[in-house]
N, C-alpha and C positions, 0 to 999 in steps of 0.2 A: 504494500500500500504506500504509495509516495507521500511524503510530508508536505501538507499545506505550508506557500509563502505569504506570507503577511504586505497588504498593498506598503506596508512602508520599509518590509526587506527589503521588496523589489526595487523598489525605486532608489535603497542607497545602493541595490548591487550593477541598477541601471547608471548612476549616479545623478540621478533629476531626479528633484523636488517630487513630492507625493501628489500632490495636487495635479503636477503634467499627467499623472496616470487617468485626469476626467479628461483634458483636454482636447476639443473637437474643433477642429477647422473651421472657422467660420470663411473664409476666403470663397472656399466651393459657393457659397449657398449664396453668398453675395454677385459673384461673377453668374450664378446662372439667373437671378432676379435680373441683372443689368441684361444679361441674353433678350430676356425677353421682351425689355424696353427698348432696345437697339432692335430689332426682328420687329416689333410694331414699328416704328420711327421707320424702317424702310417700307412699309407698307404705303403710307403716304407720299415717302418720297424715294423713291425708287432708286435715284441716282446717286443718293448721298453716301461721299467714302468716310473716314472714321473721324476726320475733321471737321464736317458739316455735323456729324452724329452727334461729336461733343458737344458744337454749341446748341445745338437742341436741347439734349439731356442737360446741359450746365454741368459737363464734367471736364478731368482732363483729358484733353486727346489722346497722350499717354496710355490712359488706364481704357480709352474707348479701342485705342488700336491693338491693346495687348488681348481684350477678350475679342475680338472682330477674329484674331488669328486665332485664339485659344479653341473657338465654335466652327472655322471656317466660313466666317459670317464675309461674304462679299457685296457689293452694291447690288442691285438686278440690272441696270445700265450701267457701262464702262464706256468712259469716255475716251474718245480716241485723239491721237495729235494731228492736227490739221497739216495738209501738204502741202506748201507752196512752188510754184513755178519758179522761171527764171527771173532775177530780178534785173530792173532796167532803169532806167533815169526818172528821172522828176519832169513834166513836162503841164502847162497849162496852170491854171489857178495854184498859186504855192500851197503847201501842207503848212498852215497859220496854228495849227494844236504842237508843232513840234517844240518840246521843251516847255510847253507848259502844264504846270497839271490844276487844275479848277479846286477850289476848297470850300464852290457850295453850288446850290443848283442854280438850272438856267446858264451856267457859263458856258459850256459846250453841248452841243445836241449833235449826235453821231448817226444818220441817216442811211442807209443798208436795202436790198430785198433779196429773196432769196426762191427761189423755183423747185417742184415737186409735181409730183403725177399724182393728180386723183384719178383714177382710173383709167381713161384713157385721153382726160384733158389733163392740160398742163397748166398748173396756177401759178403765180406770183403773191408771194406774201412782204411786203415794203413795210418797215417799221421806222421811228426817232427814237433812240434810247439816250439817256439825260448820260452825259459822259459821268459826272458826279455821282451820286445816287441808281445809275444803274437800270434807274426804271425805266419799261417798255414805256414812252408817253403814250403813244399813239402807233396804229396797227391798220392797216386795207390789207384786200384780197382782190386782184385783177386779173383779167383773163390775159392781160398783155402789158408787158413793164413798160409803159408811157413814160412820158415825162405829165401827163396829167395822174396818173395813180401816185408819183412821187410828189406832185403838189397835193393832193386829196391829204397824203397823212402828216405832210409838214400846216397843213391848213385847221388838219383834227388836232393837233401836238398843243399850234397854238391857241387854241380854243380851249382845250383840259386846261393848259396853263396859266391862261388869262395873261402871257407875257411872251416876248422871243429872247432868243437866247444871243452872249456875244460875238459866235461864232457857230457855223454850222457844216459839218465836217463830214464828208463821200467820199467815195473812190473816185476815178474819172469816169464813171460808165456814161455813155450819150443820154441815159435821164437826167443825170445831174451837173451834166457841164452845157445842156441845152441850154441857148439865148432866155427860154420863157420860165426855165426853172435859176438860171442867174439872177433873172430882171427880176423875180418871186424873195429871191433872199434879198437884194442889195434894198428892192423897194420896201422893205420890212427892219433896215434901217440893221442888217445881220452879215456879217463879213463870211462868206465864203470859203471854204478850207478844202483843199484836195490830197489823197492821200499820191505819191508816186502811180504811174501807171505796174501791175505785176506785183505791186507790195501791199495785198489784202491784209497785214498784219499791221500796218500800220493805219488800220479803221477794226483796231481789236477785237473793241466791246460788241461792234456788231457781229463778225463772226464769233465769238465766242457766245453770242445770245443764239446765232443760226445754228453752230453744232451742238448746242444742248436742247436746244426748239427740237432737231431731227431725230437724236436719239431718244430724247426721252417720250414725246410725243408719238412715235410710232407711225405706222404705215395708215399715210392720210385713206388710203382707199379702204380701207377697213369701216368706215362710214358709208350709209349708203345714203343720199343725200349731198350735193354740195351745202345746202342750210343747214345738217346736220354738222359734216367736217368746219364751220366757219363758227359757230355754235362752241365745238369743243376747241376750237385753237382759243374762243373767247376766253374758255377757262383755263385753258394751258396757261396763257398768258396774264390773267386774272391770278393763279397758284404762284408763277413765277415773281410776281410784281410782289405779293402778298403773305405769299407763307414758304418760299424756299431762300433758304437764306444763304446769302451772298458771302463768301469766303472773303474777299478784299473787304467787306463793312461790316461782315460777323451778323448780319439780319435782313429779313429780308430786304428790297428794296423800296417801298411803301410807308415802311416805319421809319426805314432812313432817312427819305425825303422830309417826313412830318418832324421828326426830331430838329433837322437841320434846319426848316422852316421857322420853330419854335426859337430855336438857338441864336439865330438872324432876329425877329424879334424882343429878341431879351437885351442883345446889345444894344 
């Protein structure tokens, strides 16, 4: 018959404390609660890596990246690195955003459109994003990139806004170096800005608002309806403006602008 150890042999022959002998992990129980606040938080926002998780949760990104790997917890969108061409000279309207960076809204408006197949027509979606704050102002859908669809949403931009902005900043595409979309900004009292011809990177925010618009939103033609696909880009872009929150401002862009708005009238 073997001789019973007493819990406090053991623990001087272990040499820890007697007390370590109740001792339970709490670490597990904590890291699979946080699982499952991270695993909902992607359910609303599908694209968010462990960065965007934190500021949600209000944690450190640290302890959001270490259990992301710990579960094998990935985003459900991966965003991919945009390609560019060759690059070429500067020609036509100068690039007037180079070297400066805006520190509140209305300073730079960053005007962009971007094409897609609903089914077997082809759309244009033409957007102004506030360089500052991030936000979509204003958004059209055209069967054909005009230079009248690129006045439609610089005309809804200033309307939301009740203001124009000091500078208003494109690629060179023929909508926005058009005589009647020039004569639209200069008579609006708004300096004009082009980026290089070939150097989409330098009109950032707007591809970077186009390749997260296309992953994350998904295959327009999965709508059946064009009312229907113009309907859900409303909330696409309603979600974006509103509840997914911006890595460069740490929230969305909606609260950012309201904040900064506030901030301006306090001084």
């Amino acid at each position: 018959m073997e001789k019973k150890v007493s819990k406090t042999q053991l623990a001087k022959s272990l040499h820890i404390s007697r007390s370590s002998l109740y001792y339970f992990p709490k670490q597990p129980e904590k890291d699979e609660k946080l699982r499952e606040r991270i695993v909902n938080t992607l359910v609303e926002h599908p694209a968010y890596g462990y960065r965007r998780i934190a500021l949600a949760l209000q944690i450190g990104k640290n302890r959001a990246h270490r259990v992301m790997m710990k579960f094998g917890i990935q985003p459900k969108v991966r965003h991919r690195k945009p390609k560019y061409g060759r690059r070429t000279s500067c020609s036509g309207v100068p690039n007037r955003t180079q070297g400066i960076c805006p520190i509140a809204p209305n300073v730079i408006w960053n005007g962009d459109f971007t094409e897609f197949w609903f089914h077997s027509t082809k759309l244009f979606l033409a957007t102004v994003i506030d360089r500052f704050t991030r936000e979509v102002i204003a958004w059209q859908i055209g069967l054909h990139h005009t230079t009248r669809l690129i006045l439609d949403v610089l005309e809804e931009a200033v309307r939301k806004r009740v203001t124009t902005p000091y500078i208003f900043h494109s690629d060179q595409g023929s909508e926005y170096t058009a005589h009647a979309c020039l004569e639209w900004i200069i008579n609006h009292k708004i300096l004009p800005s082009h980026s290089p011809k070939a150097k989409p990177w330098k009109n950032g925010h707007q591809e970077s608002f186009y390749d997260k618009f296309k992953l994350e939103f998904g295959s327009p033609s999965r709508h059946k309806t064009i009312e229907l696909l113009i309907e859900a880009i409303g909330r696409y872009i309603n979600y974006y403006n509103t509840k997914r929150i911006h890595s460069a401002i740490k929230m969305a862009p909606r609260a950012f602008y309201e904040k900064e708005i506030e901030r301006l009238k306090n001084n």
